[in-house]
LOVEX-266343 format. One record per atom (N, C-alpha, C): x, y, z; residue in three letters. Coordinates in steps of 0.001 Angstrom, whole numbers, padded with zeros to 6 digits, always signed. Example, Ala and Ser with C-alpha at 12.3 -4.5 7.8 and 13.67 -1.06 7.14 Angstrom:
+013190-005690+007800ALA +012300-004500+007800ALA +013200-003300+007800ALA +012850-002250+007080SER +013670-001060+007140SER +012900+000030+007870SER 
END
This chain:
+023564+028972+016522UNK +022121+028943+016390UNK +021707+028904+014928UNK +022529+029480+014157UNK +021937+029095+012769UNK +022403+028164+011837UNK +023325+027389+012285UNK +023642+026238+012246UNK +022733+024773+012475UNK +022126+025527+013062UNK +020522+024549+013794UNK +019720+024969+012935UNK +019769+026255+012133UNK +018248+026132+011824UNK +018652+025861+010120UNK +019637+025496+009798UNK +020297+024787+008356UNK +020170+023405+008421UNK +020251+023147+009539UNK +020365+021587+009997UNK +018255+020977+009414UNK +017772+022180+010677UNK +016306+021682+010228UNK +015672+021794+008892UNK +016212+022795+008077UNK +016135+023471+007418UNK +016298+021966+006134UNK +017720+021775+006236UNK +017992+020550+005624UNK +017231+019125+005383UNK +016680+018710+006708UNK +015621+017933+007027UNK +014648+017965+006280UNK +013847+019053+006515UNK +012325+019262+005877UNK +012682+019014+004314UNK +013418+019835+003841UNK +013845+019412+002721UNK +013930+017775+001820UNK +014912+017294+002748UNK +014818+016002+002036UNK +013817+014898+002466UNK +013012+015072+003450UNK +011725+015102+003773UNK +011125+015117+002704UNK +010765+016738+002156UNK +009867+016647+001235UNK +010467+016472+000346UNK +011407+016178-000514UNK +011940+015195-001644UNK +011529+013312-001343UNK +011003+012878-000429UNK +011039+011894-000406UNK +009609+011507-000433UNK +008379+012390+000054UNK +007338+012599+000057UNK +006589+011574-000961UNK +006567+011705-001732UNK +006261+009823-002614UNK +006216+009058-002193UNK +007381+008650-001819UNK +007832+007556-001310UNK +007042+007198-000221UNK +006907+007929+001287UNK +006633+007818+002340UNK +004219+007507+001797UNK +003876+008446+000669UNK +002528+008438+000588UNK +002735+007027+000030UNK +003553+005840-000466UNK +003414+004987-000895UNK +003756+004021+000169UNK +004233+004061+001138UNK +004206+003309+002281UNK +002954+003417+002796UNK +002375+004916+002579UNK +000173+004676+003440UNK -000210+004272+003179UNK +000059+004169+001492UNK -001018+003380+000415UNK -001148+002051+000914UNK +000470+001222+001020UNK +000309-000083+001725UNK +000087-000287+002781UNK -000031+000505+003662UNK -000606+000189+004716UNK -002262+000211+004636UNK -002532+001484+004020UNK -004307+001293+003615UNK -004504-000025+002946UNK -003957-000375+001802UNK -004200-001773+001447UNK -003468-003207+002155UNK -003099-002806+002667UNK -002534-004208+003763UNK -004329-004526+004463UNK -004781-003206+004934UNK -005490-004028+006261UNK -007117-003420+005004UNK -007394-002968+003691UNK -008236-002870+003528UNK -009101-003977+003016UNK -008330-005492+002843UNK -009227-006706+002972UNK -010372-006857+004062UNK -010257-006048+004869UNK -011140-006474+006020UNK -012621-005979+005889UNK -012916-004352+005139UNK -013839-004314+004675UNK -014205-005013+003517UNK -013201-004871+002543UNK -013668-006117+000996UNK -014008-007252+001534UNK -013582-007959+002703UNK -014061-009125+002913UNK -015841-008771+003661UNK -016432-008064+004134UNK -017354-007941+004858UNK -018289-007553+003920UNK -017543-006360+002507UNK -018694-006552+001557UNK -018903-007283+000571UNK -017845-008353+000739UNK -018158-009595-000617UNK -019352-010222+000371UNK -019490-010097+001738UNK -020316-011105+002412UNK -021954-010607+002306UNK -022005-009480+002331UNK -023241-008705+002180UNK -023815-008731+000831UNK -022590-008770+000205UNK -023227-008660-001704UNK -023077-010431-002257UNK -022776-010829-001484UNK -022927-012438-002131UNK -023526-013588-000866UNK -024060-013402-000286UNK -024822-014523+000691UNK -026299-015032+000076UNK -026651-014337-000714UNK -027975-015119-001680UNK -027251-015990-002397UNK -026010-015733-003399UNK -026118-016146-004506UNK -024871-016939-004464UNK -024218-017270-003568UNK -022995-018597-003133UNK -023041-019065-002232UNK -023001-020657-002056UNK -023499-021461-000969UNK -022305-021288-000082UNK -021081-021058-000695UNK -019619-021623-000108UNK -018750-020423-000025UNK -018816-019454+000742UNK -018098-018222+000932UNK -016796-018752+001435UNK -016393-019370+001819UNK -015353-018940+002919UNK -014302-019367+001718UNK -014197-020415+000883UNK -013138-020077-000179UNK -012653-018848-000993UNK -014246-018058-000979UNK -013508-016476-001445UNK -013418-015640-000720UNK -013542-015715+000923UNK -013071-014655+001565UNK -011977-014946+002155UNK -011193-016307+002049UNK -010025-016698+001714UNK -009062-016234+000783UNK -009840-016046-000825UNK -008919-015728-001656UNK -008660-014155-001112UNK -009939-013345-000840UNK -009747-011677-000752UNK -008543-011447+000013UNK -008741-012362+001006UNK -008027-011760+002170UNK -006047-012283+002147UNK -006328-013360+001460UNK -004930-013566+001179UNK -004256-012928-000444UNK -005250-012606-001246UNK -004393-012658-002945UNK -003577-011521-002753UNK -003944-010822-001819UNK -002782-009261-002271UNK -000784-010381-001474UNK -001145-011297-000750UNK -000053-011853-000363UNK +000767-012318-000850UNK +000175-012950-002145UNK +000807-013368-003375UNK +001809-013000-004013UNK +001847-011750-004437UNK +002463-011323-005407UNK +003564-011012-004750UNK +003949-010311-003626UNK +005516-010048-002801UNK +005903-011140-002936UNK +005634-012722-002783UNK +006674-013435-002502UNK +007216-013485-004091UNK +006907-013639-004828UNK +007437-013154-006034UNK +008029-012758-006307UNK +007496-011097-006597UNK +008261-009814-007004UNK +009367-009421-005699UNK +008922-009749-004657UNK +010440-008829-004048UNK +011569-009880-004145UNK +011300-010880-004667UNK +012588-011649-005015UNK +012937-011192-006198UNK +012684-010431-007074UNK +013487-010318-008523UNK +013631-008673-007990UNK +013324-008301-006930UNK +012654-006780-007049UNK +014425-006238-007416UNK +015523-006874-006471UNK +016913-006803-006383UNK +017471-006330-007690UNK +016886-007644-008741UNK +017479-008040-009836UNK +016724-006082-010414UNK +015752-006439-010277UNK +014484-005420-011635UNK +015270-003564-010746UNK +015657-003577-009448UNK +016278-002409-009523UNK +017834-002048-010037UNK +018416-003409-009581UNK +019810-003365-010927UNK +019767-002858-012123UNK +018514-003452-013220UNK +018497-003378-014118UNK +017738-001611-014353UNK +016148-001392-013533UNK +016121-000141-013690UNK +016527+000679-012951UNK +016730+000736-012025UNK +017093+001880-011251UNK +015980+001506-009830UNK +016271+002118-008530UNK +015037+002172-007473UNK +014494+003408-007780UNK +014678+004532-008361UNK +013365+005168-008616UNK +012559+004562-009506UNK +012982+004415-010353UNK +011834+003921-012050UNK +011258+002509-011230UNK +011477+001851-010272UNK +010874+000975-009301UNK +009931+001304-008736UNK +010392+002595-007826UNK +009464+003125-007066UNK +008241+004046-007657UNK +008439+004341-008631UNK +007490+004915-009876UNK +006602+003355-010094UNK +007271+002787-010684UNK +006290+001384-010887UNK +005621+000806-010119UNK +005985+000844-008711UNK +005302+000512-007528UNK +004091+001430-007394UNK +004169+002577-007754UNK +002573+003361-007493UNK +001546+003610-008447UNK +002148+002828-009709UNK +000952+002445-010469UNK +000024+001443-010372UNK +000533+000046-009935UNK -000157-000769-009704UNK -001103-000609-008488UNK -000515+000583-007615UNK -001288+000628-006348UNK -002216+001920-006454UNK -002006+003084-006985UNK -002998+003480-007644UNK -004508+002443-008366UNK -004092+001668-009258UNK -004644+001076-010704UNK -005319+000041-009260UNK -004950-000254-007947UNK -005745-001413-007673UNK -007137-000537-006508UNK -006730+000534-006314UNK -008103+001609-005672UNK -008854+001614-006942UNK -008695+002300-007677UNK -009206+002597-009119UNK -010201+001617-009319UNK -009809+000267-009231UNK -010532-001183-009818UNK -011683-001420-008786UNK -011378-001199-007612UNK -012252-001458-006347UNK -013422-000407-006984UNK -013045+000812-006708UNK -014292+002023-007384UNK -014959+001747-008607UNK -014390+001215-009669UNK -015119+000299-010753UNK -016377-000625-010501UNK -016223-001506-009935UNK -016507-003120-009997UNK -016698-002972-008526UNK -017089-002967-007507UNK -017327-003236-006478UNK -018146-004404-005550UNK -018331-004883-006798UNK -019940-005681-006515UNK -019353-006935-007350UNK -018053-006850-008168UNK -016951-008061-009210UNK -016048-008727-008181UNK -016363-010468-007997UNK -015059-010837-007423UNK -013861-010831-008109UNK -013860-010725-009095UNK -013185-010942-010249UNK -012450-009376-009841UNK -012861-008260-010389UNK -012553-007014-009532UNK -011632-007105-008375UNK -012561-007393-007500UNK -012360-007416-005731UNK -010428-007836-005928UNK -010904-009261-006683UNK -009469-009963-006357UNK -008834-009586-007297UNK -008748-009046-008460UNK -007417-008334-009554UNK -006986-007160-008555UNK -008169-006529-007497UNK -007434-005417-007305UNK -006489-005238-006078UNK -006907-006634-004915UNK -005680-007204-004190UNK -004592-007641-004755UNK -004336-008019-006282UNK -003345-009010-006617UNK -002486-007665-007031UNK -003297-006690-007590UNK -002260-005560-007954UNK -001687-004713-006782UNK -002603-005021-005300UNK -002110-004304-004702UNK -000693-004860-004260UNK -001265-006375-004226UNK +000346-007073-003684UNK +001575-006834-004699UNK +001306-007099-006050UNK +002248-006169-007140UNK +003100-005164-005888UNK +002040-004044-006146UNK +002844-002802-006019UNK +003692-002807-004349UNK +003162-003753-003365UNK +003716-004090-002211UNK +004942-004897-002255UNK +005011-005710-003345UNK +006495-006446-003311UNK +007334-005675-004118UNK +007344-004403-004885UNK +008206-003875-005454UNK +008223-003037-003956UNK +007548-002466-003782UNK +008184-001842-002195UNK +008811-002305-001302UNK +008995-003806-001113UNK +009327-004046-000195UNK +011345-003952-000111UNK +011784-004504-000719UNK +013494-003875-000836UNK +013706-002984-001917UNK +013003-002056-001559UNK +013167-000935-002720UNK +014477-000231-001587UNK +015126+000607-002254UNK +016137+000903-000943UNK +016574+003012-002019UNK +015247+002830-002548UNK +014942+004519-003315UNK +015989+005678-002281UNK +014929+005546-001156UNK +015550+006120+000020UNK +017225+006253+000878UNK +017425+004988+000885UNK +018792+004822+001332UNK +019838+005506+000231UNK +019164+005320-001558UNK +020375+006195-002093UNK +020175+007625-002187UNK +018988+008208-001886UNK +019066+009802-002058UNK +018912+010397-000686UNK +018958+009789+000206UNK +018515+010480+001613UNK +020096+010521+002580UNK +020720+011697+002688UNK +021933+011627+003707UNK +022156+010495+004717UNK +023135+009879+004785UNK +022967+008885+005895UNK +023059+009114+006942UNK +022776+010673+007459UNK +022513+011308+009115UNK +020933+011309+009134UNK +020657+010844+008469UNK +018436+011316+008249UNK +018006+009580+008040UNK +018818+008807+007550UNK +018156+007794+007509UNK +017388+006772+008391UNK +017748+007074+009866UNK +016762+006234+010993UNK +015700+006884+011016UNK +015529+008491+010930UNK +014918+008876+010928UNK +013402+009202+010167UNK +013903+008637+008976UNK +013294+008729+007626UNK +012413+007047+007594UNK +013327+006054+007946UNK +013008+004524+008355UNK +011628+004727+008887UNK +011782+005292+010223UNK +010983+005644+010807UNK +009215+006568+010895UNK +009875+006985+009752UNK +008826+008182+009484UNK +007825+006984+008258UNK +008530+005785+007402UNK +008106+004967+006586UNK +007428+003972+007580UNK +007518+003653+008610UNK +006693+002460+009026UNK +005539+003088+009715UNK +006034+004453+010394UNK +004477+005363+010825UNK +003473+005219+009761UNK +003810+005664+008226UNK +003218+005776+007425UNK +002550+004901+007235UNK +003197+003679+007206UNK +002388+002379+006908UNK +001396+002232+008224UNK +001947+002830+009305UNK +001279+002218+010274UNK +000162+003297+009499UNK -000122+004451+010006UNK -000784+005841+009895UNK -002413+004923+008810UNK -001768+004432+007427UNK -002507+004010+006908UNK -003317+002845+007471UNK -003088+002318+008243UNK -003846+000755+008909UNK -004879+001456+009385UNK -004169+002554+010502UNK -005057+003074+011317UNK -006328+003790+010353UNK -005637+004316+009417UNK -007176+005196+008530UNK -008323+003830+007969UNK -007444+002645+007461UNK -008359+002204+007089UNK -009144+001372+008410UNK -008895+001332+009701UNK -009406+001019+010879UNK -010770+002540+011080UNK -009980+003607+010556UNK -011841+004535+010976UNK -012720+004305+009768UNK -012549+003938+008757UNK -013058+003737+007254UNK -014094+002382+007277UNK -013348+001122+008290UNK -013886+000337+008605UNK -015376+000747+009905UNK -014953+000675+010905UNK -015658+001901+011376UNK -017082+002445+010529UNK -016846+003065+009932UNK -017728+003892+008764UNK -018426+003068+008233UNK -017840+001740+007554UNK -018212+000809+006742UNK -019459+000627+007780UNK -019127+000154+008831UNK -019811-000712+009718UNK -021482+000093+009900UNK -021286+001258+010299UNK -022300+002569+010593UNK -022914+002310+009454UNK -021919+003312+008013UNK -023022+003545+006950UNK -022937+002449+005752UNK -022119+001914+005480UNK -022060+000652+004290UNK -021217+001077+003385UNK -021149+000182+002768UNK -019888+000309+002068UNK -020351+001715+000608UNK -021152+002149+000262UNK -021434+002874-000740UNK -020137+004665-000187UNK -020464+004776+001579UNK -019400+006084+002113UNK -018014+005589+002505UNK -017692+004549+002031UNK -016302+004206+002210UNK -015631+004268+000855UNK 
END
């Protein structure tokens, strides 16, 4: 019996050593699906003053897509060279720095779209980051897999009640 509770004991632990990591899988998931309000308030804040929307709610909704096909192709090379933590550190600046820009400029396409392009940044260094696979026991790792795509999911879903919100009160309580 206390063999079990070393075992759980163990878990939570590297659990919460990994805790970064996993809040940076929400982040992308909050910014995966948070084009959907940026796209609804570029439409509200620009229907006087552009005849031709649908090319920039084109760009909103695709620029964060951009940048993974990119970066997670060198991402291999750029964790050889630094390491997957100093990766995974770099990955949550740009995704930090692209909320940040939205709260700035809200009303800037210019804004709007630097701060998808950084989000996709910080999404293609995540994407074969493999941080996890070297510090996490390999008896925890399905488990841990697992607990990373909730996260991402977890985040869709928040920005699905946020949207929600948007819809009720406008974008100023989102």
């Amino acid at each position: 019996m206390f063999e079990t509770s070393d075992k759980s004991h163990s878990f939570i632990r590297e659990l919460l050593a990994l805790l970064p990591f996993f809040i940076l899988h929400l982040s992308s998931g909050l910014s995966g699906s948070f084009t959907t309000i940026l796209i609804e308030h570029f439409r509200q804040l620009q229907t006087e003053h552009l005849s031709d929307l649908s090319i920039y709610e084109t760009l909103l909704g695709t620029f964060e897509d951009y940048c993974p096909i990119f970066v997670a192709v060198f991402g291999g090379i750029l964790q050889q060279v630094f390491g997957p933590k100093k990766i995974l550190i770099g990955a949550g600046i740009p995704s930090v720095l692209s909320w940040i820009i939205v709260a700035i400029r809200p009303d800037s396409l210019n804004f709007l779209l630097g701060s998808r392009l950084l989000a996709g940044f910080s999404n293609g260094l995540l994407t074969g980051n493999v941080y996890m696979v070297d510090v996490a026991p390999s008896k925890y790792i399905a488990s841990f897999q697992s607990i990373e795509a909730a996260s991402r999911s977890l985040g869709a879903i928040l920005i699905f009640a946020m949207t929600m919100t948007f819809y009720q009160y406008g974008f100023r309580y989102v």
